[in-house]
N, C-alpha and C positions, 0 to 999 in steps of 0.2 A: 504494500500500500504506500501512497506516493505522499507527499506534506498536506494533509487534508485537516480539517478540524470539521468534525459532524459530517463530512461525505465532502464537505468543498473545500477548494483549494484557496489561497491566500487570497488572489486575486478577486476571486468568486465576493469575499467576506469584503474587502476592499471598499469594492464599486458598491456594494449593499447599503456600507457603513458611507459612503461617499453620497450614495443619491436618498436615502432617508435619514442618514443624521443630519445634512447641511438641510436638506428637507425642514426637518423639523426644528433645527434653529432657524430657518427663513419664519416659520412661523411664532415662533417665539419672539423674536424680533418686528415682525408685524404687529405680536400683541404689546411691545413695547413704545412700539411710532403711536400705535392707537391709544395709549395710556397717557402717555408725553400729549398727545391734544386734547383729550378730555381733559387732563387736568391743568393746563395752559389755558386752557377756555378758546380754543384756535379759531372756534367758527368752522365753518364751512370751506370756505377758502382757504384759510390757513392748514386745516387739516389736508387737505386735497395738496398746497406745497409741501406740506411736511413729507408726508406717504411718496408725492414724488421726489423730492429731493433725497429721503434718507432712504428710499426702495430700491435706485436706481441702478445701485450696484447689484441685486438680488435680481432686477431683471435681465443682467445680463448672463449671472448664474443657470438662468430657467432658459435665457434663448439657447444656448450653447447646449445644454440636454435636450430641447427642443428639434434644432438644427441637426445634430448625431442621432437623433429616433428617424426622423424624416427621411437622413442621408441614410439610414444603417451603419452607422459608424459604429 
């Protein structure tokens, strides 16, 4: 048997821990932009800047798994 842990290979564990941990802190992070305006009192506007300004890097996280589903990268 080859370097497995539970039947997969490092790499397998990897990409897992790669696409739903950064996952799930994108979303924790979300719940952090949306905490920072509620309690700011941002408005409407200001929330809508905030979410885009501090997202922007997470959407480029999401286009690139995006872009590799699409290509089959």
């Amino acid at each position: 048997m080859g370097n497995t842990v539970f039947g997969y290979t490092e790499g397998q564990i990897a990409q897992f821990g790669l696409t739903f941990g950064v996952g799930a802190f994108i979303l924790y992070m979300l719940f952090i932009v949306f905490n920072l305006a509620r309690e700011s009192k941002a408005g409407k506007f200001g929330t809508f800047v905030l979410f885009l300004v501090l997202s922007f890097g997470m959407l480029g996280f999401l286009a690139k798994n995006l872009i590799q589903w699409v290509l089959g990268i």
